[in-house]
N, C-alpha and C positions, 0 to 999 in steps of 0.2 A: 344942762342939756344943750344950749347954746352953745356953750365953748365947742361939745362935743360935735354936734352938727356942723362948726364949722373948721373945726379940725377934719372930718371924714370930707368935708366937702373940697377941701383943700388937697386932696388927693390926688396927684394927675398917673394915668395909668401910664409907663414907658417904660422900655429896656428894662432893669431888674424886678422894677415893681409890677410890669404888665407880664411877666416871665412867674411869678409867684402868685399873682391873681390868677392866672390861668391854671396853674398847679393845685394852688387851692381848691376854688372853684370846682373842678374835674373832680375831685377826689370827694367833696361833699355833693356833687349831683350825684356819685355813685352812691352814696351813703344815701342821700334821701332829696332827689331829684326835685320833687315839690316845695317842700322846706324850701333850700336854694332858690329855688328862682319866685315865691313870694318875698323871701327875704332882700333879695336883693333888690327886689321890684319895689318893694316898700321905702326900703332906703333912698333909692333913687327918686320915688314919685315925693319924698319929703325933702330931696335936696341935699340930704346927708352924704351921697354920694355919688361925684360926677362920670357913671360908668362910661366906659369905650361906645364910640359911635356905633358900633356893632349891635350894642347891646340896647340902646335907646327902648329900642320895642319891648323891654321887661318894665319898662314905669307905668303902663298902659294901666288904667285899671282893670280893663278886657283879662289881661295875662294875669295881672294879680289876685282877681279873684276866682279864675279858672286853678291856679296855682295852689291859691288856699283853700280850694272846695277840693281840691283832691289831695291836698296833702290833709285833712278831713279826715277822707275815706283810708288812707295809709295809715294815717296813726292809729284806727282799730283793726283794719285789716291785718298790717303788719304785727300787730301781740298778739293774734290767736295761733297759736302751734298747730306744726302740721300743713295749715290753709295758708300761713306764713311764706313756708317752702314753695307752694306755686303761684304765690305772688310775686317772689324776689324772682323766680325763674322767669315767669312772662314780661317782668320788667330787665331784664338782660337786654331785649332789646329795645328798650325805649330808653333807659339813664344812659348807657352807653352814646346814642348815636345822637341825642341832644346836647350832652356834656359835648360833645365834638361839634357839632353846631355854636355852640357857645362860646367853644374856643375861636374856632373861624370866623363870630361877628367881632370875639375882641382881639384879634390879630388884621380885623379888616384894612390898618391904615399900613401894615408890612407887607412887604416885598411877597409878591404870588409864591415863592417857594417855602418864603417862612410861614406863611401862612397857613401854608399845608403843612407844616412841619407844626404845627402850633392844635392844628385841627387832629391828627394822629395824636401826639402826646395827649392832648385831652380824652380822646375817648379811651385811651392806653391806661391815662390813671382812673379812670372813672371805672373802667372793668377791673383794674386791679381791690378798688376798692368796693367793689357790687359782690367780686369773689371772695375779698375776703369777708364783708359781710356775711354773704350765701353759707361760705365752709361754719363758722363760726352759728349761724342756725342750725346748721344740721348737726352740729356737736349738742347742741341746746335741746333741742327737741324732744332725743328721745325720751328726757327728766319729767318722772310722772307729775311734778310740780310747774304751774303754769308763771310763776314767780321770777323765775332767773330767766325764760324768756320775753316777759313784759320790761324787764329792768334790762333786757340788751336792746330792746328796741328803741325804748326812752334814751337810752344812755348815744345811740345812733343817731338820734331825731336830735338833740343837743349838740353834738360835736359837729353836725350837718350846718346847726345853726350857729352855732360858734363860729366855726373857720369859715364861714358866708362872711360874718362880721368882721372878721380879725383880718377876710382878705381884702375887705373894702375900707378899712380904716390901718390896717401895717401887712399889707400882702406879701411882702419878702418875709418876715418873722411867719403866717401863715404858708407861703411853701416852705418854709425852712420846717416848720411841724408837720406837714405834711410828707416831705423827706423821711422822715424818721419812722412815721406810721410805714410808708411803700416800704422802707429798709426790713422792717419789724415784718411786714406781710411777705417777704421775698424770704425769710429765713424761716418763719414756719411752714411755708411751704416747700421746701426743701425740706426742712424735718419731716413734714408729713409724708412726702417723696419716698423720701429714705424710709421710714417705717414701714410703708407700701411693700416697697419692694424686697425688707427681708421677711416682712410676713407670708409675699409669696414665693420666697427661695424658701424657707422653713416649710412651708405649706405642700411644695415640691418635693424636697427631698423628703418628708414624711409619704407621699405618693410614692415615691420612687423606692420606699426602705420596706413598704408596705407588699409592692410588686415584687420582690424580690426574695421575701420570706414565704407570700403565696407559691412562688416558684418553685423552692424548695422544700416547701411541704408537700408540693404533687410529687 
């Protein structure tokens, strides 16, 4: 446990590593915004690790147990079907626009443009991964079995805290997983796109084949 605490605390966030912490990061506050920031808070308030001066105000234990009283209320909130769906909805806008704050306190030592450029990509991955969460409930939901969506929320609440860890102990290997989820989430949605759309070309020309034998039956 030692070694480990001081391997994590040996960490210094810069160029590749504070570029993968922040990709990280972003994509698991989108997954589960609370998880995230007790976790990282804990870490920090134990020394395990030395986060970006931005981020200081997460060791607090003000934050951290504001953090884990409502990452609490998430973990049953989020497994009941149905109340699921307008819980992930209402929070669109809160994991979004804090994952983007969180980017901005850990790009606070770069240059004003990057910073901003740091703050966008964060709330960019943090909605990609709120959406694809979101789609991925509403596939779940309508299943009269309350099982497979207790076990995707579990399975959401873990990977949240995982990449919290992996990006505060190897953050480049943690965006570089993260890469591959955004890749994986940009291609199903495009498939889904695509099926959309010939379900309503199919959709149409059955309206249109429909108007047309009406016609010549008058």
């Amino acid at each position: 446990m030692l070694r480990l605490a001081t391997m994590l605390a040996n960490v210094k966030f810069g160029g590749p590593e504070l570029v993968g912490f922040i990709v990280a990061v972003s994509f698991a506050a989108g997954l589960n915004l609370y998880a995230t920031l007790a976790s990282l808070g804990l870490m920090a308030h134990a020394g395990w690790v030395d986060l970006p001066a931005g981020l200081h105000l997460l060791s607090s234990w003000w934050v951290i147990a504001a953090a884990g009283a409502l990452f609490a209320v998430e973990f049953f909130a989020d497994k009941v079907p149905a109340f699921d769906l307008v819980w992930n909805a209402l929070h669109t806008f809160v994991r979004v626009p804090v994952a983007a704050l969180m980017a901005y306190g850990a790009a606070a030592q770069l240059s004003p443009e990057k910073q901003l450029l740091a703050t966008l990509a964060g709330g960019a991955i943090a909605l990609a991964a709120h959406g694809g969460k979101t789609a991925a409930r509403v596939a779940v939901t309508p299943s009269p079995e309350p099982v497979s969506n207790i076990a995707l929320s579990a399975g959401e609440d873990t990977l949240a805290i995982f990449l919290t860890w992996v990006a505060s102990a190897h953050p480049i290997v943690a965006g570089s997983i993260v890469v591959v989820f955004l890749v994986a989430i940009v291609i199903v949605i495009r498939f889904v796109v695509r099926a959309m759309k010939k379900l309503f070309r199919g959709a149409e020309g059955e309206l249109v084949a429909d108007k047309g034998a009406n016609l010549n039956a008058a």
